[in-house]
C-alpha positions as CSV (number, residue, x, y, z in Angstrom):
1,X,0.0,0.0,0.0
2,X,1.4,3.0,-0.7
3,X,1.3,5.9,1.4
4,X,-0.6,9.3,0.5
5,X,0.6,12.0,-0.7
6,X,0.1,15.5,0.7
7,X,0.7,18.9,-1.4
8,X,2.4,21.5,0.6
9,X,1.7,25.2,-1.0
10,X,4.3,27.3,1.3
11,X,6.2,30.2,-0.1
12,X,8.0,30.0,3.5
13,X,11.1,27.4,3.3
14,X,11.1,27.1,7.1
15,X,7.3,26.5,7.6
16,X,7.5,24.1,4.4
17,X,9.9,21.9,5.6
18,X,8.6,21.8,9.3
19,X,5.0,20.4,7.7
20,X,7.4,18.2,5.5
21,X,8.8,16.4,8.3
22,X,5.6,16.6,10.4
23,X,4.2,14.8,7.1
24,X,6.9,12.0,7.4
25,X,6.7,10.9,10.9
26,X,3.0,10.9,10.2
27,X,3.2,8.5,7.6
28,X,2.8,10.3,4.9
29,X,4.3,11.2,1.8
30,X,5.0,14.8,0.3
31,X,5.0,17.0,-2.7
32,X,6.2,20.8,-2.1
33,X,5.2,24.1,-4.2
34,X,6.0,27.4,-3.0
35,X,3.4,28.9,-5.8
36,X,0.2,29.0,-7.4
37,X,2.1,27.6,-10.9
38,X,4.5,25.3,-9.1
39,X,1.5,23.8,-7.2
40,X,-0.6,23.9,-10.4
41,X,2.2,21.5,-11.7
42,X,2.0,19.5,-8.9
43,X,-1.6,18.6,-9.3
44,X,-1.7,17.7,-12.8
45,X,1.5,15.4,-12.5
46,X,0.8,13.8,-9.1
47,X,-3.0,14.0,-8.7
48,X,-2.2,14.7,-4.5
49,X,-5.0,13.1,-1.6
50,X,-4.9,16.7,0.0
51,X,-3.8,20.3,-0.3
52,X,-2.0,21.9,2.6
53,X,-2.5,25.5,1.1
54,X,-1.3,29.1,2.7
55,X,-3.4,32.2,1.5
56,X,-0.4,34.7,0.9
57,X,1.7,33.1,-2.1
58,X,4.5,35.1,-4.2
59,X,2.8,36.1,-7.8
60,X,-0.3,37.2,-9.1
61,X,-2.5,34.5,-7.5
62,X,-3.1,33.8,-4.1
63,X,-4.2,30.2,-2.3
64,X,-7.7,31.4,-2.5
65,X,-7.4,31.7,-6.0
66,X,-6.2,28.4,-6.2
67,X,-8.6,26.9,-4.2
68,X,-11.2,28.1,-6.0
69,X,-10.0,27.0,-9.3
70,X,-9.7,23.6,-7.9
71,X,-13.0,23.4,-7.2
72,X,-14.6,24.6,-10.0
73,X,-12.6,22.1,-12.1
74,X,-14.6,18.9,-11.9
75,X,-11.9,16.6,-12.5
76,X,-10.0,18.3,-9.3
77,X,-12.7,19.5,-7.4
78,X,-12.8,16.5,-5.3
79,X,-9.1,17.0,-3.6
80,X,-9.3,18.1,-0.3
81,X,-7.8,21.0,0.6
82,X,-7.2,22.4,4.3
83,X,-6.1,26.3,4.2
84,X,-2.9,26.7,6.8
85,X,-2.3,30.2,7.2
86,X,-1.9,33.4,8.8
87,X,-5.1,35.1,8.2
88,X,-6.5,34.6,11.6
89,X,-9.5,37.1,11.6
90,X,-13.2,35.5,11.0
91,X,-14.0,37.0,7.8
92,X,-10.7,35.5,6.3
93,X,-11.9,32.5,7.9
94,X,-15.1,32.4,6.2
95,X,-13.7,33.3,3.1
96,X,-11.5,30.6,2.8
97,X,-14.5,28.4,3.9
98,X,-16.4,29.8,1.1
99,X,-14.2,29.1,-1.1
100,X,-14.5,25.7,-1.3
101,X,-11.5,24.4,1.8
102,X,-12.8,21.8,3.7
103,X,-10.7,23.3,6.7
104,X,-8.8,26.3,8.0
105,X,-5.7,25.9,10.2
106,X,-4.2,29.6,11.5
107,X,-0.5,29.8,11.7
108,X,0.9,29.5,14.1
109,X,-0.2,26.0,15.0
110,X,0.2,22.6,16.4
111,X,1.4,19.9,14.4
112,X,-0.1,17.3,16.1
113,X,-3.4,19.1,15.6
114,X,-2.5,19.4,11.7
115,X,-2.0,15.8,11.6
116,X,-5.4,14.9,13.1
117,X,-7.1,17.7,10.7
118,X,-5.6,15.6,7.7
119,X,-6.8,12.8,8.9
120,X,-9.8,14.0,9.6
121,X,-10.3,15.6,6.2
122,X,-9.1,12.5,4.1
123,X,-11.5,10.1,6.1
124,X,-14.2,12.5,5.3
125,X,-13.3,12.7,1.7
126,X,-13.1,8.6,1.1
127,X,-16.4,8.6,2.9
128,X,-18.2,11.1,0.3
129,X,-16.5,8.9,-2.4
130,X,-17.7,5.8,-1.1
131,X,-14.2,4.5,-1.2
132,X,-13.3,2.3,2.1
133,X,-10.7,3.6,4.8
């Protein structure tokens, strides 16, 4: 059985490779983009089980932006994707929420927490697509 793989959108090198080695003890595998274009990339060649996604990314598109793309594509729409970011206030919150994440993590935050989010989020997702845990 092969282990899951779990897309990392961080422009921070620090913060990416903490959730990178949180990942790894976990169990799981890892893909990294620090970009809308790089994770973009990412999705169409790896087809990840969930996207770890920050808000503020370098460029001209932002996690939201992404997010939102993903789920208006129907053949991607069905990743998961929990938002781990910054933005603390409510209306970011809801925001991010509305724009299709299935959870919202605010940075800082506990990696053991993030770890049972994931978890939570991917048994969620095989549930809704009827495949077995």
């Amino acid at each position: 059985m092969s282990k899951e793989q779990i897309l990392i959108v961080e422009d921070e090198d620090a913060i990416r490779e903490m959730v990178v080695m949180t990942l790894e003890m976990a169990g799981f595998d890892s893909l990294q983009a620090a970009d809308v274009s790089e994770a973009h990339q990412q999705v169409v060649d790896h087809r990840p089980a969930l996207i770890l996604l920050d808000w503020m990314l370098p460029g001209d598109k932002s996690g939201i932006d992404f997010c939102r793309m993903l789920k208006n594509d129907a053949l991607l729409a069905e990743i998961p994707v929990i938002m781990l970011t910054a933005k603390s206030e409510e209306d970011s919150k809801v925001h991010g929420l509305d724009a299709g994440a299935d959870d919202y993590m605010t940075k800082p935050f506990s990696t053991r927490e993030l770890i049972s989010r994931i978890k939570a989020v991917l048994r969620r997702s095989s549930a809704l697509s009827g495949d077995k845990p």
